[in-house]
N, C-alpha and C positions, 0 to 999 in steps of 0.2 A: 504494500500500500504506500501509495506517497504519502510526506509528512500531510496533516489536516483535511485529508482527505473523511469522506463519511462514513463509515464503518457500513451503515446501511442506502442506501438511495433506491430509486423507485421514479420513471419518468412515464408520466403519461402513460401507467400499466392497467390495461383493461382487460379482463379474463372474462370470458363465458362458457355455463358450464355447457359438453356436447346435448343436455337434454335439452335446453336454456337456449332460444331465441333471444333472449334479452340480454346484454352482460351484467353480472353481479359486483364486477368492479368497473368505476366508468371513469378514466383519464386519470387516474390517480397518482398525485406527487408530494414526495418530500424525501429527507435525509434526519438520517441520524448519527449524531457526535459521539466520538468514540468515549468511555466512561460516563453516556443521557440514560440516564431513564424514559422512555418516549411512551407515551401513550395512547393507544387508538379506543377512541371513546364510542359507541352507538348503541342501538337496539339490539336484539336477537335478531338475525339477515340482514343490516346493512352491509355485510362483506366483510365485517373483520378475522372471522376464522380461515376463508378467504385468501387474502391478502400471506395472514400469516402463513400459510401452506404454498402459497409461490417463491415466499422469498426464503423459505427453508427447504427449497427445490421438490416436491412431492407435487406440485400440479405445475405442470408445463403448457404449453401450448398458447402463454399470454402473446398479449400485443404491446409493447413498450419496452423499457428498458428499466432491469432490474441487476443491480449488485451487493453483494454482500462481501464483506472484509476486500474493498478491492476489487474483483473479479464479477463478470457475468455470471450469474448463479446456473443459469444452463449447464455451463462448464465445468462446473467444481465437482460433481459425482461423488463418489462417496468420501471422499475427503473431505467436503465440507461439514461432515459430521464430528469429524476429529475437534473441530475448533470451536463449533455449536453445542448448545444445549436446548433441548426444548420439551416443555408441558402443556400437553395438551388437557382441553378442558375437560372431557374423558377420560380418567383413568383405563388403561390397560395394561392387566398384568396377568403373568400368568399362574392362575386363586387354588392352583394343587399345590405350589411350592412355595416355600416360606418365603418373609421378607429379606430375608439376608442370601436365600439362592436365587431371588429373582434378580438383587444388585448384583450377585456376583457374575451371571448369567449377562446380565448387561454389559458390565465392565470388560467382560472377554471379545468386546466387539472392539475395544478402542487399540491402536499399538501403542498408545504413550500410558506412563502411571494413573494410575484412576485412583481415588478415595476411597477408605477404609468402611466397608456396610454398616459396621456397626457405629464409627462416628460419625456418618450420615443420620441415622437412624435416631440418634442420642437428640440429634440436632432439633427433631421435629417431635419430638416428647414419645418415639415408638422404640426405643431403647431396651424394655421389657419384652418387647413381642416381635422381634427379629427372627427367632422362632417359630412364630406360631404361619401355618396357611395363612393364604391371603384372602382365601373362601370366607372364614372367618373376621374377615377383615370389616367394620363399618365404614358408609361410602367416605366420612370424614379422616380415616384413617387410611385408605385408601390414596384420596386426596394428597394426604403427605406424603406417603410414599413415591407418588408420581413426582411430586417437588420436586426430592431428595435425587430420582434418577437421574434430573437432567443435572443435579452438580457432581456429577459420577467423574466425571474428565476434569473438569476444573475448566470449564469452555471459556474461551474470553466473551462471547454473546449468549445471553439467554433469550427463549422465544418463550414467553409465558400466557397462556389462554387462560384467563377467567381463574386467577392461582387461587384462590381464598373460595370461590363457590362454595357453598355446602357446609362451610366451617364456621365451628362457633367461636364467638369474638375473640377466647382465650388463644386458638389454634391459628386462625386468619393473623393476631399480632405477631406473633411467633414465623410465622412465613413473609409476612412484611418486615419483620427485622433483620432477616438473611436476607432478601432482598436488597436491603439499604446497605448491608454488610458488601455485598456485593459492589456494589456503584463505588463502594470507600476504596474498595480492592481495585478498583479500575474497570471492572466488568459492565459491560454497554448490555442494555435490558430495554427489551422490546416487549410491550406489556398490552393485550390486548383486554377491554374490562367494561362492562356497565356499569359497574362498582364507582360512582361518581366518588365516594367518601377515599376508596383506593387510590384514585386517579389523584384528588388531592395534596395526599400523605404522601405518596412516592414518586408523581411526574414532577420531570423537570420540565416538559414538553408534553402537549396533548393536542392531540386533532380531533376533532368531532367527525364522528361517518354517519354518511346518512343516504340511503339508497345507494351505495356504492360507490359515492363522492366526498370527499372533504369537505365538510362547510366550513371549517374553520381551525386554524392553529396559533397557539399558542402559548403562553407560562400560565397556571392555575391563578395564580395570584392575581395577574393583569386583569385575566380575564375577567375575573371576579369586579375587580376596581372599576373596569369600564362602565360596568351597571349599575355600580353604588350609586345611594343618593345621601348627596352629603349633608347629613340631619344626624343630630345625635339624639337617643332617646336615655332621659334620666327618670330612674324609679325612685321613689322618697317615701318618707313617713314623715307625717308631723302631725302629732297628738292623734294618732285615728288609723285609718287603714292605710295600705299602700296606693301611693297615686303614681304616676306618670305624667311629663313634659316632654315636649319634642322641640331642638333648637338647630339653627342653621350651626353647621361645624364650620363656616368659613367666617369667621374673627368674635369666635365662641369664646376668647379669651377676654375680649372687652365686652361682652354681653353683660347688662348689667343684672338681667333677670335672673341669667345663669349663675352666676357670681353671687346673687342672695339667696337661693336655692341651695349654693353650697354650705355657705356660712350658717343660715337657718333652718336646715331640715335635716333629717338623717337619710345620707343619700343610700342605698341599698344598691344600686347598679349604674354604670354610665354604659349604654355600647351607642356602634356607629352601626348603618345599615347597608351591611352589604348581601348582597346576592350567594345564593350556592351556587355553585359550578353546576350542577344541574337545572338552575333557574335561566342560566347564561346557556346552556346546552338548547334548553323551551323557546329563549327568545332568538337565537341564531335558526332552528330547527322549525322550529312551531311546535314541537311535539316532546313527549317525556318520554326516557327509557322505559321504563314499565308499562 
């Protein structure tokens, strides 16, 4: 790869599947930074699962131009497996043999060192049942387990579908903190997700899909700020129940209402009003994920 080069890129890539008169992917562009977090935001069928599968070379047959680490993904054959990791949003494993012969089963695919099963395993709280079938397995425990495959190699790119599905909050943090572990290690993470709150917490970078298009890219943050409306709302008590004021945030400082509000009343909250990345999703889109 040249230096600053994009680890991922994508030009005007449109896919349709052979059953499919219509394409699922329509001109689709962008790049991603080597050590981004990038995220592709939409419904169920706008194309993100998609997208993901062309640029980790399993559906061919696009129209545009796609590369990964450098290279036309066409070309890279199994090699580009060496250097990739990916979770798909489907678990599959195979549920006769335990968790620790199904890593080791996988790891015999790679020629360079691969991770230890069971300190994979440790990692995602299944540490005790490396052991057990995976027949046995719940879908949430499952779930982790697919995580944990794709950091088998120690890949410099992860392809991650919908990681947290199915998990409850305690397990979902615990996979988004190896995630963030990851980006600190340098590793570039390709994150497909409705999970608005996900996208949040982990994008450095998000594109909204929407029928097989970008509507829009951006940093979470931004995004958010674009839609804010600059009003602060203050909750109070003074002798009685809780009340609420609403004041312009821009020269809030010299407000004099604001300012005796502080001094006389017991403030209980100040916040400012911004949008969720899903209200910014509504208004770019027209429409909600769910």
């Amino acid at each position: 790869m040249r230096p600053g080069e994009p680890v991922v890129a994508a030009r005007d890539l449109v896919f349709t599947y052979p059953s499919s008169r219509e394409p699922v992917v329509r001109g689709v562009s962008f790049e991603v930074g080597r050590g981004e977090i990038f995220g592709f935001l939409g419904p169920s069928g706008a194309g993100k699962s998609t997208i993901q599968r062309v640029l980790i070379g399993l559906l061919r047959g696009f129209a545009g131009s796609v590369r990964v680490l450098g290279r036309p993904v066409q070309d890279e054959g199994p090699k580009l497996y060496e250097r990739i990791g990916v979770g798909f949003e489907l678990p599959n494993h195979f549920v006769k043999l335990t968790a620790e012969e199904n890593l080791r089963f996988f790891s015999s695919f790679y020629r360079g060192p691969t991770r230890a099963p069971a300190e994979l395993l440790a990692m995602v709280g299944l540490g005790d049942d490396g052991g057990k079938r995976v027949d046995r397995f719940s879908k949430g425990m499952k779930m982790r387990l697919n995580f944990v495959r794709a950091l088998l190699h120690d890949p410099e790119i992860l392809f991650l579908d919908e990681p947290t599905a199915g998990l409850d909050p305690a397990n979902a943090r615990v996979l988004k903190d190896i995630v963030l572990e990851q980006k600190r290690a340098g590793k570039t993470i390709f994150l497909t997700t409705h999970s608005m709150h996900d996208a949040e917490e982990l994008c450095d970078r998000v594109a909204f899909l929407v029928d097989g298009a970008i509507a829009r890219t951006g940093v979470p943050r931004e995004l958010r700020a674009e839609g804010a409306s600059r009003r602060v709302t203050v909750e109070f008590r003074r002798a009685g129940p809780a009340q609420s004021a609403e004041f312009p945030l821009d020269g809030l400082g010299d407000d004099a209402a604001f300012l005796d509000l502080l001094r006389q009343t017991e403030v209980m909250s100040i916040h400012s009003h911004e949008p969720s990345l899903e209200d910014v999703f509504f208004r770019v889109a027209g429409r909600r994920l769910h």
